[in-house]
C-alpha positions in Angstrom: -72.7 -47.3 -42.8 -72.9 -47.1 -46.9 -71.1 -44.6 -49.0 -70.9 -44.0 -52.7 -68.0 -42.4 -54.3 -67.0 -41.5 -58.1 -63.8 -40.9 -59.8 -63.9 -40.8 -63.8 -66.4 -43.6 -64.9 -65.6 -45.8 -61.8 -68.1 -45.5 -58.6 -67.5 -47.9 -55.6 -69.8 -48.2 -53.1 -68.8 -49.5 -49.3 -70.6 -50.5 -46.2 -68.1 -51.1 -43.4 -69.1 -52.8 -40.0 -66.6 -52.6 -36.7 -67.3 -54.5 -33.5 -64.9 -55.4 -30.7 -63.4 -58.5 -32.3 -63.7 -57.7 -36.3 -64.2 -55.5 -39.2 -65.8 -55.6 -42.4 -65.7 -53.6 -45.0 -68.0 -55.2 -48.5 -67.6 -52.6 -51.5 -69.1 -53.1 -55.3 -67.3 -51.1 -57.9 -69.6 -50.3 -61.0 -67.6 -49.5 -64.2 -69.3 -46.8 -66.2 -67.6 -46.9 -69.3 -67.1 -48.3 -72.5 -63.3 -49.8 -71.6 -62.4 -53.2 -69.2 -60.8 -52.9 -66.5 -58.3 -54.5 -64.1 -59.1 -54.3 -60.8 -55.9 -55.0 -58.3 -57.8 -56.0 -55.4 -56.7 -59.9 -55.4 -54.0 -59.5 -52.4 -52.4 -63.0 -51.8 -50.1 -64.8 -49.7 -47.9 -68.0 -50.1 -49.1 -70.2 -47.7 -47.7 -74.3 -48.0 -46.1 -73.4 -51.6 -49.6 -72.4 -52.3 -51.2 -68.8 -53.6 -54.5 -68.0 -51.2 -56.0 -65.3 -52.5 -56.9 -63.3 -48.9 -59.8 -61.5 -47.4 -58.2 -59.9 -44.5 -55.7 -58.3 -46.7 -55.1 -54.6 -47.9 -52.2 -52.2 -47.4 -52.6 -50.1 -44.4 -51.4 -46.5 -45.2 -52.0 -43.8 -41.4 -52.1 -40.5 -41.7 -52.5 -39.2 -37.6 -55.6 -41.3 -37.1 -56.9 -42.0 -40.6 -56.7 -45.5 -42.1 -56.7 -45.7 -45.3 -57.1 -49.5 -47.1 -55.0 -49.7 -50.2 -56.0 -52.8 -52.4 -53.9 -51.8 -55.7 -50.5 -51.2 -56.6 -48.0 -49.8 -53.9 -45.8 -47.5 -54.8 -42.0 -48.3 -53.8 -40.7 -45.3 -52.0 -37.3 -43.8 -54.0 -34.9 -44.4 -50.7 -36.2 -48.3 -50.8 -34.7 -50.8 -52.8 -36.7 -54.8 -53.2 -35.6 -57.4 -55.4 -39.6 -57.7 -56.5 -42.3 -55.4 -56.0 -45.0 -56.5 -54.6 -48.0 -57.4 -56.8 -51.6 -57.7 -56.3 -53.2 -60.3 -58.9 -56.5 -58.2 -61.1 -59.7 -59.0 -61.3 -61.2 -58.2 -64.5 -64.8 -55.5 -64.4 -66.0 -55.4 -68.0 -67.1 -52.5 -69.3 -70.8 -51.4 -67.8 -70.2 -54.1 -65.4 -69.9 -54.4 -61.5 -67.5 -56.4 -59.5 -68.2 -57.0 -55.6 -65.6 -57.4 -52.5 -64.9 -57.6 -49.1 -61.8 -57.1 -46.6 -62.1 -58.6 -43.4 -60.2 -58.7 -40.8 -60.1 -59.6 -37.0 -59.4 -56.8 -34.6 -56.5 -55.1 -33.4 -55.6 -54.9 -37.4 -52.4 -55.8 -38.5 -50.4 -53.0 -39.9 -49.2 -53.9 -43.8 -46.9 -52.0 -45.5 -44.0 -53.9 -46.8 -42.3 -50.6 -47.7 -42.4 -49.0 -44.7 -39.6 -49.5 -41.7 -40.3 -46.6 -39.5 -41.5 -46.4 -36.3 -41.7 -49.4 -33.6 -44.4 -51.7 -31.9 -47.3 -50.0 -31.0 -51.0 -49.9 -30.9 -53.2 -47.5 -31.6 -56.8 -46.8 -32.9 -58.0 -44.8 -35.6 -61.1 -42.8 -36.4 -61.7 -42.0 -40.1 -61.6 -45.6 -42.7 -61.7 -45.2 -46.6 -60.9 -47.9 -48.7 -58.8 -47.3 -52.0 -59.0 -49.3 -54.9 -56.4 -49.4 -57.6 -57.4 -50.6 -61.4 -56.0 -50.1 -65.0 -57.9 -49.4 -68.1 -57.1 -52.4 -70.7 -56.5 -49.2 -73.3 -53.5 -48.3 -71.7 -51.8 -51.6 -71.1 -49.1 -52.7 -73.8 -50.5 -56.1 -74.1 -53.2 -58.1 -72.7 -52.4 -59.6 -68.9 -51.4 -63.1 -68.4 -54.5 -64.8 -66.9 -53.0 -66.7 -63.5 -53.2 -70.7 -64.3 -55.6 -72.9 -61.8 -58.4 -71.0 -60.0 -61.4 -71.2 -60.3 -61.9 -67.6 -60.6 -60.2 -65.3 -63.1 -57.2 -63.6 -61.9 -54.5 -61.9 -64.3 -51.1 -60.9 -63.5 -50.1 -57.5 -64.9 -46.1 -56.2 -64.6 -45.2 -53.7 -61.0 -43.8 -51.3 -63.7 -46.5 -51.0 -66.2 -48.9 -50.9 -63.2 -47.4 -48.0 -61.6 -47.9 -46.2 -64.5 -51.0 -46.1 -65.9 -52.9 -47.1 -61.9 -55.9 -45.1 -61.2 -57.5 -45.1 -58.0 -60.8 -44.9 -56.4 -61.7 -44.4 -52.8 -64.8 -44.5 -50.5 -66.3 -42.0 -48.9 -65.0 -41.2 -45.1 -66.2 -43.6 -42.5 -66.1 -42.9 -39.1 -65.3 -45.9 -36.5 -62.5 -46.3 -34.0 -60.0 -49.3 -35.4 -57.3 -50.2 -33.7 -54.4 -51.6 -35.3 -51.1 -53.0 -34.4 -48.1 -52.6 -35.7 -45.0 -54.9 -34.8 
C-alpha cells in the first residue's frame, strides 16, 4: 500500500509490505521549500567499535495497537535521567530535493525505546503502522552540523539539545497490517 502525507513544505510518501517473516516499509520525502534540511533518519549501532548505519532500525512508540516508527529525535521523558541522549546521525535534503529510505525489519519486531522501562516481556500484534520522520530546517540551527568523518555517504551530527528544539516531524498516512512485535 502507498500513501502521501504533507506537513509544512515536507511530503513523504511510504509503501509498506508485511509478510509472515518481514516488513518493509520504503518512503521518499520531497522538500518543498526554499531551506535545507536535516533529515534524522540515520539510526546506528556500534557494532565491533564500528558505527553501522541500520535498516532495521526506528523507535517503536504503541499506542493500544498502533505502531508508530519514529526515525528522528526522541524526546527524553522528565522522570528519566541518561548520561547521553540518544542521537540519530542527519541526512541532508536540499532545498526542492528528495531523499529516499527504507526500514526493514524481520518479523516479530523488536520493541525500541531506550526511554521506556514499563511493562514486561510480551508479544503482541498491531493493526495501524505510520512512519514518523524527524528533520530540522538549517535556518534554525546555530551553526552548521559537523559532517560525520569516513562514509561514503554524507551524514552530519547535530547536538540532542538543539535538536529537541527546533525538530519538526512528518508522518505517513495510516497503514493497516497486523505486526507483531516483541518486547523483552
Amino acid at each position: 500500500m502507498t500513501t502521501k502525507h504533507a506537513v509544512a513544505s515536507v511530503q513523504i510518501g511510504a509503501t509498506l509490505e508485511v509478510n509472515d517473516r518481514q516488513m518493509s516499509l520504503v518512503y521518499r520525502l520531497r522538500n518543498a521549500s526554499d531551506v535545507d534540511l536535516y533529515v534524522m533518519d540515520a539510526l546506528f549501532e556500534l557494532k565491533e567499535g564500528e558505527v553501522r548505519i541500520h535498516d532495521g532500525l526506528a523507535y517503536t512508540l504503541i499506542d493500544g495497537r498502533r505502531l508508530t516508527l519514529l526515525r528522528g529525535v526522541l524526546a527524553i521523558p522528565p522522570n528519566v535521567q541518561v548520561e547521553a541522549p540518544e542521537m540519530p546521525y542527519a541526512r541532508l535534503l536540499p532545498a526542492h530535493g528528495t531523499l529516499d529510505g527504507r526500514f526493514q525489519s524481520s518479523l516479530p519486531l523488536e520493541y525500541n525505546n531506550p526511554y521506556d522501562f514499563s511493562g514486561g516481556m510480551a508479544t503482541f500484534d498491531c493493526t495501524v503502522v505510520t512512519l514518523r520522520i524527524g528533520y530540522l530546517s538549517s535556518r534554525e540551527l546555530s551553526a552548521p552540523p559537523r559532517r560525520v568523518p569516513g562514509r561514503q555517504e554524507s551524514f552530519f551530527k547535530i547536538d540532542y539539545r538543539e535538536a529537541i528544539q527546533v525538530q519538526q516531524l512528518v508522518e505517513t498516512e495510516e497503514h493497516t497490517a497486523t505486526v507483531p512485535v516483541r518486547r523483552r
